[in-house]
N, C-alpha and C positions, 0 to 999 in steps of 0.2 A: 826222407820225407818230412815235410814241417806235421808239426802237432796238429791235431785234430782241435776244435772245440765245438764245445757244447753248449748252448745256449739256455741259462737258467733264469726260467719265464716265472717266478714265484709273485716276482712283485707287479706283475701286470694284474695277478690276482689281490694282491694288496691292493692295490687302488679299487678295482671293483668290489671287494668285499669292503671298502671304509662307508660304500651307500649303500651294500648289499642290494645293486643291481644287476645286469647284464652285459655293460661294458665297462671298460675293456673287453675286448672278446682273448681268453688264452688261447684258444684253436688257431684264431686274426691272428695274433702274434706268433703262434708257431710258424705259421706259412710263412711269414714276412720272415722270420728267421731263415729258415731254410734255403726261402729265395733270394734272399743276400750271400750265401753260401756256410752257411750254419751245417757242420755236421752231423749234430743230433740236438735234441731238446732234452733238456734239466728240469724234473720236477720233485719237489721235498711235500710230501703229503704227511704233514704234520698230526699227532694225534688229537691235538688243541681245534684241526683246522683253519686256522687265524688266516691262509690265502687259496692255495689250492685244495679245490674241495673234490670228491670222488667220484662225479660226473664229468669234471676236469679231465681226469685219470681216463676213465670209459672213451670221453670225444679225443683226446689223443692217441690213444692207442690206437682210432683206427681211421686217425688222419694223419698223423706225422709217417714223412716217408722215408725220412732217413734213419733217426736211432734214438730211441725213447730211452734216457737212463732214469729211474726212481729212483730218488733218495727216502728212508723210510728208519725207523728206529726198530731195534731190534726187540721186537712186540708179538703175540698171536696173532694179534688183529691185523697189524700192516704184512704178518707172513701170508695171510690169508687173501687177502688181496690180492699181493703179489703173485701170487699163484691162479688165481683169479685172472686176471687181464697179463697177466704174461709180457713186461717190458723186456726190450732186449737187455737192458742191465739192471740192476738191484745195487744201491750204492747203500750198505750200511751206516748210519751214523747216529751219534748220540742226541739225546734229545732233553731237553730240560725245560717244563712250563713255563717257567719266568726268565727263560731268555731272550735275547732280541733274536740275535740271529745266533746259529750254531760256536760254541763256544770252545772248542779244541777236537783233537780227534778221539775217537772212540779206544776205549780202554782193552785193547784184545785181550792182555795180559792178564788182566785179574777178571775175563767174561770167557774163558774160553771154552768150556762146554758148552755154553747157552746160544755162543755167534758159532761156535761147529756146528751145532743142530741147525740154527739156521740156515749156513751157507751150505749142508749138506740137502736140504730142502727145497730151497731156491735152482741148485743146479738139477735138482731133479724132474725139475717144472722147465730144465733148459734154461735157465736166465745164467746170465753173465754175472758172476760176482765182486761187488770189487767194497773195499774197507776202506772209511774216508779214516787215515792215522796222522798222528803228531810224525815228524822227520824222525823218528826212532829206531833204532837197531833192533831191538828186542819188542818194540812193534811189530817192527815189519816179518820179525821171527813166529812171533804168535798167528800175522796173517798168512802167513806159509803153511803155519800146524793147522790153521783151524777147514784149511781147502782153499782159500779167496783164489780169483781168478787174476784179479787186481788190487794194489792200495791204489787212493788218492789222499797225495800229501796234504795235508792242510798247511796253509801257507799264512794264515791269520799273520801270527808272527812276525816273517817278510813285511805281508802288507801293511802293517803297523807303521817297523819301520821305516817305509820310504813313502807315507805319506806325511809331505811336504809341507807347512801352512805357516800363518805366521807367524804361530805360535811356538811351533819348535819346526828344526830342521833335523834332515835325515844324518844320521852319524855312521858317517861312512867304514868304518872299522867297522861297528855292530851290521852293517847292511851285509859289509862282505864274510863275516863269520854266518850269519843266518844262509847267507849264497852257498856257503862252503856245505854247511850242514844239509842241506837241500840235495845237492850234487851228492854230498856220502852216500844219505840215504836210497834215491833215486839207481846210484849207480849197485846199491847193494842188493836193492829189490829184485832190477833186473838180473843178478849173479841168482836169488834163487828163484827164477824163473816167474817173476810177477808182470805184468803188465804195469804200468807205473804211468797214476792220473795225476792234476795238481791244480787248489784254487782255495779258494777262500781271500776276497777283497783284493783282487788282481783286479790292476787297469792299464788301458796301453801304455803307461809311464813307466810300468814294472814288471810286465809281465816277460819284456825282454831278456833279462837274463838267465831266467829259466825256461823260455823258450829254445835259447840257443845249447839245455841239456839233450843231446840225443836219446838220453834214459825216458826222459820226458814224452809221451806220445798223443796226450791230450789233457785238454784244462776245461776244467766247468766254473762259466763265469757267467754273471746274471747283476748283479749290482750298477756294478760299471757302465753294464749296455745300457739295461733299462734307465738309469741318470740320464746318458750322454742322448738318448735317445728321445727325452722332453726336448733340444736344442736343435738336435740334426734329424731327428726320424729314426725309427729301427732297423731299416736297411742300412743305412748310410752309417749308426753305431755298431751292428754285428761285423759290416764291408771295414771298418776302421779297426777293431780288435782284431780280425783275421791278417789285416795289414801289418799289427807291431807284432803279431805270434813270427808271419814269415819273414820281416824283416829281420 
């Protein structure tokens, strides 16, 4: 079966938080996701709250039909929520105030009694667990020890490299070593028994050769759509990223 995705609605909320209005509407763009064939909805509820804020969180938990994953930092406060409105998954990841957007994966290795309480919590409330990590062996080892249900790879990395411009071109030896490490990893998760997610700055130009990992079984991706979706609409950018996953 091709890869699931997930549709990460953050910056619909960026736009509406830059006039601290009402529209964009995120609930309007979940449906639109969905109805283009979106298999779940992405949201990163920030502790800063800089786009999605926790009324956001409240109207989609009980409007999305298909699969709500949170992304959230490993905090009281966002465990408390979480437990609270009950998404079908809980994506741990790191969080840093003065970053733009998330800047590598979560550090299992040197946190792991703090994300074991966590993810022992989470699965107690029923939610899905899953660990956004670097392609790492001994990552993916710590998300084993700590319970995760799931990693998602972070692919920053990847996406770096094979974004195009005219400024530099992609260097294809470094494309295909990052490919290579992607596939180790992925294929190692799956030996101990993880679910195995992947994203961070995938677009249909890239997202193909880790689509065609069968370790690989969903991607959450939200940048891309939300860009390509000022030119073509968000049906017609969610219908196009599902296009380059199953191709």
């Amino acid at each position: 079966m091709p890869a699931k995705l997930n549709v990460n609605i953050d910056h619909v909320a960026t736009i509406r938080e830059a006039r601290k209005t009402i529209e964009p509407s995120v609930v309007g763009a979940a449906k639109l996701c969905e109805k283009a064939g979106a298999d779940g909805i992405t949201i990163h509820l920030r502790q800063d709250r800089r786009h999605i804020q926790d009324l956001d969180l409240e109207q989609l938990r009980s409007t999305v039909s298909t699969y709500l994953n949170l992304e959230h930092a490993v905090t009281e406060e966002m465990l408390l929520i979480a437990e609270k409105f009950k998404p079908d998954a809980v994506s741990l990841v790191p969080e840093s105030p003065n970053e733009i957007t998330t800047e590598g994966g979560l550090d299992v290795q040197s946190n792991v009694s703090a994300i074991k309480d966590a993810v022992q919590r989470l699965k107690a409330a029923g939610i899905h667990v899953s660990i956004f990590i670097d392609p790492s062996i001994g990552q993916i080892d710590a998300a084993a020890e700590v319970g995760a249900d799931q990693i998602e790879i972070c692919t920053a990395e990847y996406a770096e490299l094979t974004l195009d411009h005219e400024d530099r071109r992609s260097d294809p030896a470094k494309v295909a070593a990052e490919i290579a490490r992607i596939a180790t990893a992925a294929k190692y998760a799956r030996e101990k028994g993880l679910v195995v997610a992947a994203g961070h700055g995938l677009t249909t130009k890239n997202v193909g050769a880790l689509a065609s990992m069968p370790e690989i079984s969903e991607f959450n991706i939200g940048h891309h759509i939300i860009s390509r979706s000022i030119f073509i609409g968000l049906e017609n950018a969610v219908r196009e990223m599902i296009d380059a996953i199953r191709k």
